[in-house]
N, C-alpha and C positions, 0 to 999 in steps of 0.2 A: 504493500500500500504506500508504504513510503519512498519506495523506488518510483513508483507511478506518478507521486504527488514532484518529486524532484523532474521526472522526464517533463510534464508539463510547465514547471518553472521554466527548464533549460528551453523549451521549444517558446514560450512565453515571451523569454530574454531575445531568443534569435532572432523571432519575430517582432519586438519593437524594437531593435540593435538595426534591424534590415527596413524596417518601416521610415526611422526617423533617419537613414543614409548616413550614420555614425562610421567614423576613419575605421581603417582596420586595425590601427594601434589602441585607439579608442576600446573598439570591439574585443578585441584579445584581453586587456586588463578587465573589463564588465567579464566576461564570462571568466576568465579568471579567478578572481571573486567571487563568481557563483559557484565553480568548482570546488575552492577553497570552503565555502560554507557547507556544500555537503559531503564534502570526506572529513569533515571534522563532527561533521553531526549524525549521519546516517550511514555511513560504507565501514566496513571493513577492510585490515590492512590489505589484503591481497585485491580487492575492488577499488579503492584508491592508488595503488603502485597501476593498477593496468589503466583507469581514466586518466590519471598524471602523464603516462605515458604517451597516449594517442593524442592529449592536449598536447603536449610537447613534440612531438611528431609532427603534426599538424598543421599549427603556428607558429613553430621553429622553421619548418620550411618554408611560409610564406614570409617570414621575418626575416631570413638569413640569406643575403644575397648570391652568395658560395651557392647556396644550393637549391633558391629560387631560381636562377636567370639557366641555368643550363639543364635544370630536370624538367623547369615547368613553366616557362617564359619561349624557352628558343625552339619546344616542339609546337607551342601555341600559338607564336610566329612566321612557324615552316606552314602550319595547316593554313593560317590566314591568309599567307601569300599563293598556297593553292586556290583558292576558294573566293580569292580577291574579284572579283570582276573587269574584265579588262576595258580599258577605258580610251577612248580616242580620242586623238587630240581634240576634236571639234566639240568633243564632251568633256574633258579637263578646262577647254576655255571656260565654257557654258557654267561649271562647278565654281573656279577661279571666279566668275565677274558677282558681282553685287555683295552683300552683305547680307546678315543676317540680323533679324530682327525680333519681334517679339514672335513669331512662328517657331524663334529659338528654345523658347521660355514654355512652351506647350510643348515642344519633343522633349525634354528635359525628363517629364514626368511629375514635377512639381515645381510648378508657377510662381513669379512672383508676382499678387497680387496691386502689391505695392508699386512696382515699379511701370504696371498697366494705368494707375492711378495717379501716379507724378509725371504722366506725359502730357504734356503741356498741349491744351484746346486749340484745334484747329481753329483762325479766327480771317477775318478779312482784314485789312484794311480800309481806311477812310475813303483813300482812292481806289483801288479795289471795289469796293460796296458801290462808288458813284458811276462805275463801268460796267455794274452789271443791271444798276437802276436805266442808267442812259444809253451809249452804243449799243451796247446789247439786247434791250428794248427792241430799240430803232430799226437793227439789223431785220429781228425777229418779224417789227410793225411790217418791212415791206414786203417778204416772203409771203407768196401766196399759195399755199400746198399745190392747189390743183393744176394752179396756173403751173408750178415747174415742174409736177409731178406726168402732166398729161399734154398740155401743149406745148412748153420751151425748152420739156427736156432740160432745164439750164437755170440756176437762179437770173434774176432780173439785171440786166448793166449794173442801176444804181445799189446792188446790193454787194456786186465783187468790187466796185468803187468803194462801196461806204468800208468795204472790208482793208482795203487798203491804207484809205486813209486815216481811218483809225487803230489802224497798228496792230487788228488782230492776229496777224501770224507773228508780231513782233514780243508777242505775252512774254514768252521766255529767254527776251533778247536784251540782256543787261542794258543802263540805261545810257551809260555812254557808246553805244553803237547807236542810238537812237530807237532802241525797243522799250516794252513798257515796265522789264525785269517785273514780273508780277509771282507772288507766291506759287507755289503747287497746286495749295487747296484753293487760290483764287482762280488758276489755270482749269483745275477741276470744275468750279463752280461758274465758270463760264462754258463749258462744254456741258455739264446738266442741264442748264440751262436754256443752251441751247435744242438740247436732247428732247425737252419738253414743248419746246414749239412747234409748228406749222414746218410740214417740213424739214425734221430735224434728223432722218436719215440721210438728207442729202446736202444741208446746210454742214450739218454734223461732221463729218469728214474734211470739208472745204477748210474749216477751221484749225481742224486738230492736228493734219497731218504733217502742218510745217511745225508746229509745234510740239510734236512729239518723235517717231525715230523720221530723223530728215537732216538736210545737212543744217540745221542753224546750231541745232543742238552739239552733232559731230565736228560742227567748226567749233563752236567753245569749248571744248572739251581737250579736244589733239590739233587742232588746224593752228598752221603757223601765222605768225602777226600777220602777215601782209595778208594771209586768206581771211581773217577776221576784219581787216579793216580795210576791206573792198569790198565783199558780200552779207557782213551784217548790218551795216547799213542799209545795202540795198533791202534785203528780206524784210527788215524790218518795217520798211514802208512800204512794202509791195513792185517795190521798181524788178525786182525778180521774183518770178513765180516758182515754188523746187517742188519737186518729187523726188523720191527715191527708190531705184530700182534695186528692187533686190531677188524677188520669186522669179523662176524661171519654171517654164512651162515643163521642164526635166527633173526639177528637184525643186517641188511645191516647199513644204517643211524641213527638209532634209537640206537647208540651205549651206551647209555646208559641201556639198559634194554637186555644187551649181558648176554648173558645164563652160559658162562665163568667162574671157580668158583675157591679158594680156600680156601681149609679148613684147619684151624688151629689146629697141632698135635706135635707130638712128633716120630721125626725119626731117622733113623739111616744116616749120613751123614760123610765121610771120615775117617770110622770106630769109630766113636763118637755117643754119643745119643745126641740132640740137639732142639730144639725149631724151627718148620719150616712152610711147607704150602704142602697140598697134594694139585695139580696143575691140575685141568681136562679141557681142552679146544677142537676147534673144528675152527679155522680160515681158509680163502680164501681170495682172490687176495690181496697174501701179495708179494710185490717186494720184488726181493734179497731172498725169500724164498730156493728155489732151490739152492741154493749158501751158504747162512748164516752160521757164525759158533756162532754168537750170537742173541741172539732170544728175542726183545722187546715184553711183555705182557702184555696186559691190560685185568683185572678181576676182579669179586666180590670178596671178603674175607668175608670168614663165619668162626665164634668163638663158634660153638655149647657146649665146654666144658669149656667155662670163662679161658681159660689159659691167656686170655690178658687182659678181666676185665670182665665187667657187661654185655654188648653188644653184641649184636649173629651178627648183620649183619653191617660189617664194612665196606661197599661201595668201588666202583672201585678204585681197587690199582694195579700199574705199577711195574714189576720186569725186570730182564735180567740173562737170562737161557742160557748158553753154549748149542747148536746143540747136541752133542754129550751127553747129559744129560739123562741116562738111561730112555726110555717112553716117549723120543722126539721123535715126527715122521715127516720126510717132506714126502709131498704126489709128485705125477707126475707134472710134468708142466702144465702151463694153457698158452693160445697162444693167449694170448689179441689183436684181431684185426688187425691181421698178422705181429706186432709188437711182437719179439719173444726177449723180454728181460726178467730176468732172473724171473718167477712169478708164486706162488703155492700156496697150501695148507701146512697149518700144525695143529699137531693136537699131543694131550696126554694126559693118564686117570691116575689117581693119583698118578702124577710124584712129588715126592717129594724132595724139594729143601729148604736150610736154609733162616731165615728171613730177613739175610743180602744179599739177590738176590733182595731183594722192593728195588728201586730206592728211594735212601735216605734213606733207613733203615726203622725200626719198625718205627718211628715217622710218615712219608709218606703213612702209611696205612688208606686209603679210603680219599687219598689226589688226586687219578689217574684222574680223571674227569677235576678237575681243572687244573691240570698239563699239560694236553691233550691240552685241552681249549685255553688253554697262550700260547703255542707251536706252537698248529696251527694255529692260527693266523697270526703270523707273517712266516711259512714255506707253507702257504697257499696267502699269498701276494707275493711271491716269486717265487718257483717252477712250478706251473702250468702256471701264466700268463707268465714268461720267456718265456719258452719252446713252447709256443703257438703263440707268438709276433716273435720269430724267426723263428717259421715257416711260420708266415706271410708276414712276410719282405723274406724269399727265395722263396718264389710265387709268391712275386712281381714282384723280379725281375728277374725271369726267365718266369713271363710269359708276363711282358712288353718284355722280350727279344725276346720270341718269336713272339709277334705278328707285331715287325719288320720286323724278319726274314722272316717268312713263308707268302706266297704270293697268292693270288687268283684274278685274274682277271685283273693281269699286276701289283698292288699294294700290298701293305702289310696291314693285315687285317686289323692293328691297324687300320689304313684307314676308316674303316667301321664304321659308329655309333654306331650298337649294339657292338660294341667288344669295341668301346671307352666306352661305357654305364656298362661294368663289366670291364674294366679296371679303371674307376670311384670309382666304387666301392671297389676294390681291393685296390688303393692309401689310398685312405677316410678312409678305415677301419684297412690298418696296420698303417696310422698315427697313430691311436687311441689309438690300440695296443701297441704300441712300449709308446705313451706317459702316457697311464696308468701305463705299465711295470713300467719306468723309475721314475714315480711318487713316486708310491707306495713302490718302494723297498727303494724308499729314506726316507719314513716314519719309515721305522726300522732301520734305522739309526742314525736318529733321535731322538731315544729312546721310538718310538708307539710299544704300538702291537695292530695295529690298525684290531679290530675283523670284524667290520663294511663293514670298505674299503679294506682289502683282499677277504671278502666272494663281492663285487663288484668286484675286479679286476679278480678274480678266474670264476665266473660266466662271464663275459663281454668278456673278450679277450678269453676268450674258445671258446665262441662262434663265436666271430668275426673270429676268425681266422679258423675256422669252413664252416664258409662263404666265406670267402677268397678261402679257397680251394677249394670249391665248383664252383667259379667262375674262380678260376685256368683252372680247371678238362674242363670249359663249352669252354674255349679260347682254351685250346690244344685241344681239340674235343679228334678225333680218336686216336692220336698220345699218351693221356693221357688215356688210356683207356684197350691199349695195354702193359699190363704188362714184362721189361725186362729192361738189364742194361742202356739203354739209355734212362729209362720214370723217370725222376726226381720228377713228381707231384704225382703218383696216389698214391703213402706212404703215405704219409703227409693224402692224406684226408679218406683212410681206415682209418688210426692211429689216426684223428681227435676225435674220441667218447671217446679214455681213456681219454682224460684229460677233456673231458663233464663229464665223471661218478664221477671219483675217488675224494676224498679230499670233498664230499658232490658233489652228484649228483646235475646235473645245474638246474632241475626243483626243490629241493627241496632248493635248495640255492636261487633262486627268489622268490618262495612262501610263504616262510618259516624263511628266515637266514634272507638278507638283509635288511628288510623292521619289521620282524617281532623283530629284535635286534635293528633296525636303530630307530624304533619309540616309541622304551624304552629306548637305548642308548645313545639316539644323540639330543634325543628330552628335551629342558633345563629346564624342569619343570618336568616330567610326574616319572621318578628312584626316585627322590626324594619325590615326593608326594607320591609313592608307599613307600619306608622308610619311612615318618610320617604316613602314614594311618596303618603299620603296627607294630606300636609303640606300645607297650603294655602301659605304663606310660600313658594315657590319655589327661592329660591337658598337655605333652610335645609333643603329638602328635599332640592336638589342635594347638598349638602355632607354633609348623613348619610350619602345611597345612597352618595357618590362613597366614603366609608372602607369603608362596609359591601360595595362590589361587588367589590373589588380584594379584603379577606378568604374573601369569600362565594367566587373564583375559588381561591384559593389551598385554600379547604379542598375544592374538587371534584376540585382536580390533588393535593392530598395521596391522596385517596380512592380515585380513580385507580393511583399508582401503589403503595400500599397495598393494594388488590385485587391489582392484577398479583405485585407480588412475594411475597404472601404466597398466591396459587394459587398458584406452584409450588414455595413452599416449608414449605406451613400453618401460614406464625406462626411458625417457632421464627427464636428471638431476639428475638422482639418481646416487648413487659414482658408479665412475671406476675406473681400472686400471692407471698405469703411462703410457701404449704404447696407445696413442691418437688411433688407426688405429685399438682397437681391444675394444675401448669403446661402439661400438654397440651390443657384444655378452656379454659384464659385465653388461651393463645393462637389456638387456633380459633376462639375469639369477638370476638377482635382483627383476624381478616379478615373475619369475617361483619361486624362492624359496621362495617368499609370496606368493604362490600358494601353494606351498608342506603345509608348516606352516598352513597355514589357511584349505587346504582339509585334512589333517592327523588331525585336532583337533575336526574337522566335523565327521570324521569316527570314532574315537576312543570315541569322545562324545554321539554319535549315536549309535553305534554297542557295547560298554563297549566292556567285557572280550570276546564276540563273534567272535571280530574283528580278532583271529589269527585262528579261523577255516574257514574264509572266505579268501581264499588264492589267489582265484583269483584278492579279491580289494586289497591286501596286496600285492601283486606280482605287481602290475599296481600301488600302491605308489612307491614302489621299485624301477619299471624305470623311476618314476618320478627323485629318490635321486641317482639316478646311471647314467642317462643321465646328471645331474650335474657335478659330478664327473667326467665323462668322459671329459665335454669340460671345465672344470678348470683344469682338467690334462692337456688337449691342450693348451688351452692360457699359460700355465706355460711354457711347453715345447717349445713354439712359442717364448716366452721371451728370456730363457734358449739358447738357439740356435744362437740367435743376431740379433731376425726380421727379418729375410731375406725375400723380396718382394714376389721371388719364391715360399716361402712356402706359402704363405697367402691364394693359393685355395686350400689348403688341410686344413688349419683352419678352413676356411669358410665351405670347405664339412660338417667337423666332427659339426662345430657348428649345422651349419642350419639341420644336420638330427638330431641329439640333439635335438634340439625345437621341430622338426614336431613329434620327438615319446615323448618327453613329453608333447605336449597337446593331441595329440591323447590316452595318458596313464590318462592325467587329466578327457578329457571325460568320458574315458572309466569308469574311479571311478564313476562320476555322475549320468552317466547312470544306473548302477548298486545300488548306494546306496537305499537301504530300505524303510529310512525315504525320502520321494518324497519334503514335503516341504524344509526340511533342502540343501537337493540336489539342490531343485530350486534355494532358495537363493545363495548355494556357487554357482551354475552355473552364476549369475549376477554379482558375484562380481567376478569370475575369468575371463570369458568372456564375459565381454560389450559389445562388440564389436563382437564374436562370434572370431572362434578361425583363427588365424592371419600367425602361425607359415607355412613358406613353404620348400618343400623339396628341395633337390640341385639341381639347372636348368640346362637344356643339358646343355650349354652355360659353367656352370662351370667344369662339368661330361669333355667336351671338351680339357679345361683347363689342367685337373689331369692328363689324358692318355696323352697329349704332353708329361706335365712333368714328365712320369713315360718311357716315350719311348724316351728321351732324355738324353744321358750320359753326365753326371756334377754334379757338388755338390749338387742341389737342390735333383736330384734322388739320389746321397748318403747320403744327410741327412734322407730323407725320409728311408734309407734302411740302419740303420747303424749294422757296427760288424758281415756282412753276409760272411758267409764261402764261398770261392772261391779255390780251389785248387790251391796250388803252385805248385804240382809233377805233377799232371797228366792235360792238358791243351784239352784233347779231350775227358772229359766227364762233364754230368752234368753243372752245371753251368758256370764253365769257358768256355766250350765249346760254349752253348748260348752267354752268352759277347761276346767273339769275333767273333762269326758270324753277331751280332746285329751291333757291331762298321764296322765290313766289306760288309755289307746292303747297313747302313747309307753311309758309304762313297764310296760306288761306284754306288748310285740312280742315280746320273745324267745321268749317262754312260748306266744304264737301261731306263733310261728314252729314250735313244738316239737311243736303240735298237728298243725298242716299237713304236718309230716313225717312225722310217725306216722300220720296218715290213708293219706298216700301210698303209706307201705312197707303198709301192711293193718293194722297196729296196733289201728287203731279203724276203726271203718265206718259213722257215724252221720254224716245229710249234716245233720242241725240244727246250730247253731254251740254251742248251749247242752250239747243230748246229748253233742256229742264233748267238752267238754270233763268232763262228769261221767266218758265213758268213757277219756280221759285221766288224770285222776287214778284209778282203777280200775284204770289199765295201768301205774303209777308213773309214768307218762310226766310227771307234774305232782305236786309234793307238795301238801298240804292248803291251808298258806296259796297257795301259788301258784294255785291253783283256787279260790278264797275271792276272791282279788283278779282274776283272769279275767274269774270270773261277774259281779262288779262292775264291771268293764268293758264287760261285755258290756251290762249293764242299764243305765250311761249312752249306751252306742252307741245303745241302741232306743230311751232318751227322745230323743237328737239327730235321729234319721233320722224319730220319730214324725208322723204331719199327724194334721192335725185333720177331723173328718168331724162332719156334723149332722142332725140331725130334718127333714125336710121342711118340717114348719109353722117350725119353730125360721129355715129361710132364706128363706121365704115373711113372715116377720116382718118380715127384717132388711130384707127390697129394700120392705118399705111403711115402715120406718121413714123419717120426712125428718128434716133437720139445721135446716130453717128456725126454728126456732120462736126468739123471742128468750131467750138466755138474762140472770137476772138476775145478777152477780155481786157490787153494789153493795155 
């Protein structure tokens, strides 16, 4: 009995030794100690000489360097470099560029809540805020969906003019080149913004694309003086229009192994002989193509005759080629998704150009990979999830507006359950939206370029907002379906798929990018063990691994028993947050992330270098490290905001569907993993209790569609920086508003109709008639029927479609988009 009560002490100890991540020196003297107490209390001498011994055995080897590093360091070093994964260069660059961020702090397995809470609020500035009240207004006032979505193919002169002159491609363009140097999250929150207006699939793009990977960025960055202070000036006012070609119709994603080439020669350039590059490429869906008068390029550089040294293949190097450059060619338009912003091919066979067109000069050759890498990063945390978060938030609230407005069966849909059930979803999922946006762009501001958490915000809010519109499209039914000036939704979710594809398609960014960077990234042991294992020097490779394998064990048995005790007890007591009311979802995310930690060291120790061809368990860790991410971006945002009670079921959504796809994504690794034993066991120690996580209850689904169908702060925070028209008050979204507030405030007064219909009162089944025969019946006094009928006649502009002339859509399907437009 006493033996039994001692085994459970000692398993007791190991288990909060391994729980709370205690040193192994630490740990040795603690169980020491406990050793000590019961051979002096309950063992006899031959049962204490044999425990004294196997403790000393034990943690004498792991103590005693002699006979750690060459029994049990240097064979665990031979398997790792087996089992390593082999990695190429164009994937060591990709590993190498950006930083790690708070995505770090979730692979860990134990967060720090603290340091989620001292990062400092994404905020605007004075000018900032007056740029997104004014020009960007302005921009938004002239675009007229239909107008460029169906007849011009093209925004309007005055709108690539105004873009110009106000400096929009200049946002990121410090201020002495003459750009507006504006923040990140201001950068962000003028592409949401955008995102949310008329048109903002195809505005959308126009804006982002010099401003995000393009040369203005890549000149500040590596470009030498004189290439900065000749071309950012120009960009920044528009006197040059850039693209930048990088996809090749041969190697879409795979941009490394682009077929793209330049060879190293000797030509004739500005009536000189000169040192340069004959230029042969073959690019598509490059933005701003059809427009550009400067042409960003990424290529190989081949040295066949040593004019630069020893080396024939000098790897992908960026330049920037004037348009107009003899054997440039732009091909016709491409009409992505009936979003017709400005996007083509380009193409040219040994166009020769001098060696000061590399970004950065000769030194920058077969630096373009890396350059790419860094850039994108942070113009991939930016551009896409903006422009996707504000189209989320203009769905919302146009299509909470509508299900106000429009009426069936004497009520408004919203009324209905199923239509609260994807208006649920609509709320839930542009919180998320909006709070990843505002997250992440405050990470580059920061000073991240966080590779990890843009390839999640880029993948997530794509999607969500993807969904969103989907459930948009499902709430307007017909009304959304019927293409013409008064259908506000059905753009948004044709246009949905470009920002799934571009900047790394959304399936290869979860299979691939996320999970497959995050779990060499982000993960505190594993980059570096790869740097010692791949140490030439021997015994200094020894001596890395041998610190890093004994930490790298201690944090898999923390992880371990981290899982175990917080399945059956979900986290409480483990650290939280400061806002008491949101310590239930920090500590659920303090076992999930001992879940991530302990199943990523399961698969990556089981599967070795296998692990990144098996894309399906790498894509399902993935949304385990991204449904993190998503609901620490909420609680941030929840913070940020100032608590407010209103918001709390739109936390609670994003939390609790949070949970439910990250243990359903934990299963799903289980089920799948190979090795069955090693799977059993993580299956016990992640779910003891079997999995617990539940999705959002009608109850709260309820909840969100009130607050998304009720006009006040809580639906403006949830929908912030949404384009509304100032000029025009009868289309699109202003139009909804004010039908929705002129619903809302004259329900009673319908309410009063539909009763008096009922009892016999009045007997007219038009909506209009009864009410003229309500006022008639006093049932309604005068102004109250005066403001009815005006209800009624915004109802019929909201619910209106549009219908046309035969020849009038017989036009529209021979109109093409190809033709070049001039914008110059």
């Amino acid at each position: 009995m006493i033996a039994l009560l001692w085994l459970i002490i000692f398993l007791a100890g190991l288990l909060a030794l391994a729980y709370t991540g205690t040193g192994r020196a630490t740990a040795t003297a603690a169980l020491g100690i406990l050793l000590a107490a019961c051979t002096l209390t309950s063992t006899g001498a031959l049962a204490a000489i044999v425990l004294w011994a196997l403790f000393i055995v034990v943690f004498g080897a792991l103590h005693i360097s002699a006979i750690r590093k060459p029994y049990l360091t240097r064979p665990a070093l031979q398997l790792f470099r087996r089992v390593l994964p082999t990695l190429s260069a164009t994937e060591r660059t990709a590993l190498d560029a950006g930083t790690v961020w708070w995505e770090g702090e979730l692979f860990s397995g134990m967060p720090n809540w603290r340091r989620l809470e001292e990062l400092p609020p994404a905020r605007l500035s004075a000018e900032e805020q007056a740029f997104l009240d004014g020009p960007v207004q302005t921009l938004l006032d002239m675009c007229d969906e239909w107008k460029i979505t169906h007849e011009d193919a093209d925004l309007p002169p005055e709108a690539w003019q105004y873009i110009k002159d106000n400096k929009f491609w200049g946002m990121i363009i410090p201020r002495r080149y003459g750009g507006l140097e504006f923040s990140a999250y201001a950068h962000s929150c003028v592409l949401a913004k955008v995102g949310s207006g008329p048109a903002g699939g195809t505005v959308g793009p126009v804006v982002a694309v010099p401003n995000s990977l393009g040369p203005a960025e890549l000149l500040m960055h590596y470009g030498t003086d004189a290439q900065r202070d000749y071309y950012l000036p120009r960009l920044a006012v528009g006197e040059e229009i850039p693209c930048f070609g990088l996809t090749s119709p041969f190697a879409g994603s795979d941009a490394g192994a682009i077929p793209d080439r330049g060879v190293i020669c000797r030509g004739q350039w500005n009536g000189e002989e000169v040192l340069g590059m004959k230029l042969t490429w073959d690019k598509r869906y490059i933005t701003l193509a059809p427009v550009a008068t400067v042409l960003g390029l990424a290529f190989k550089v081949y040295d066949p005759d040593g004019l630069l040294g020893d080396d024939t293949e000098l790897g992908v190097t960026c330049a920037l080629i004037p348009t107009d450059t003899p054997g440039c060619h732009t091909g016709r338009r491409h009409f992505p998704a009936s979003a017709p912003f400005q996007n083509g091919p380009t193409w040219g066979t040994d166009v020769f150009v001098p060696l000061d067109t590399i970004i950065g000069g000769r030194e920058m050759i077969g630096q373009g990979w890396r350059m790419l890498m860094e850039c994108l990063s942070a113009g991939r945390a930016i551009s896409l999830p903006s422009g996707s978060a504000g189209d989320a938030i203009a769905n919302t609230r146009l299509t909470s507006a509508y299900a106000v407005t429009r009426r069936q069966f004497n009520i408004s849909i919203g009324e209905f359950e199923g239509v609260q059930e994807a208006l649920a979803r609509i709320g839930g999922k542009t919180y998320a939206c909006e709070s990843v946006r505002r997250f992440t762009a405050n990470a580059v501001d920061l000073g991240e370029k966080p590779s990890v958490a843009s390839a999640i915000a880029k993948y997530h809010v794509t999607t969500l907002a993807q969904e969103v519109a989907k459930d948009a499209m499902d709430v307007h039914a017909g009304k959304a379906v019927m293409l013409g000036p008064s259908n506000p939704v059905a753009r948004s979710f044709q246009a949905a798929p470009v920002n799934i594809t571009v900047e790394g398609a959304n399936i290869l960014t979860r299979s691939m990018m996320i999970y497959g960077q995050g779990a060499i990234r982000c993960h505190p042991y594993v980059l570096d063990e790869i740097a010692a294992a791949n140490n030439r020097d021997q015994e200094a490779a020894l001596d890395a691994f041998d610190d890093l394998l004994y930490r790298h064990i201690g944090h898999d048995l923390a992880a371990a028993a981290r899982s175990l005790v917080m399945g059956f007890t979900g986290g409480i007591g483990s650290a939280a947050g400061r806002a008491t009311e949101l310590a239930p979802y920090y500590r659920a995310m303090n076992r999930y992330c001992a879940n991530l930690a302990l199943l990523s060291d399961v698969a990556m120790g089981t599967l070795g270098g296998t692990l990144k061809f098996r894309e399906s368990l790498s894509g399902r860790l993935g949304d385990v490290l991204s449904n993190l991410y998503i609901a620490s971006a909420t609680l941030k945002r929840f913070v940020e905001d100032g608590e407010h009670a209103e918001d709390r079921p739109l936390v609670a959504w994003v939390c609790e569907q949070a949970f439910a796809d990250i243990e359903a994504a934990l299963a799903g690794v289980l089920r799948h993993l190979p090795n069955r034993p090693a799977a059993w066991l993580a299956g016990v120690l992640i779910f003891p209790l079997g999995r617990t996580a539940r999705l959002p209850s009608d109850g709260l689904g309820r909840r969100i569609a009130r607050l998304v169908q009720t006009p006040g702060a809580a639906r403006d925070r949830l929908t912030p920086g949404c384009y509304i028209s100032q000029t025009r008050t009868d289309t699109a979204l202003a139009l909804f508003e004010r039908a929705m507030q002129a619903t809302l405030d004259t329900a009673e007064w319908h309410k009063a109709v539909v009763k008096a219909r009922k009892a016999g009162t009045i007997d007219a089944d038009h909506p209009r008639d009864q009410i003229d025969q309500a006022e008639q019946a006093d049932v309604l006094n005068t102004d109250e029927a005066r403001r009815l009928r005006a209800a009624f006649d915004l109802q019929m502009a909201v619910i209106r479609v549009d219908d046309f002339d035969p020849e009038e859509m017989r036009s529209r399907v021979r109109k093409t988009p190809h033709d070049r437009v001039d914008v110059a």
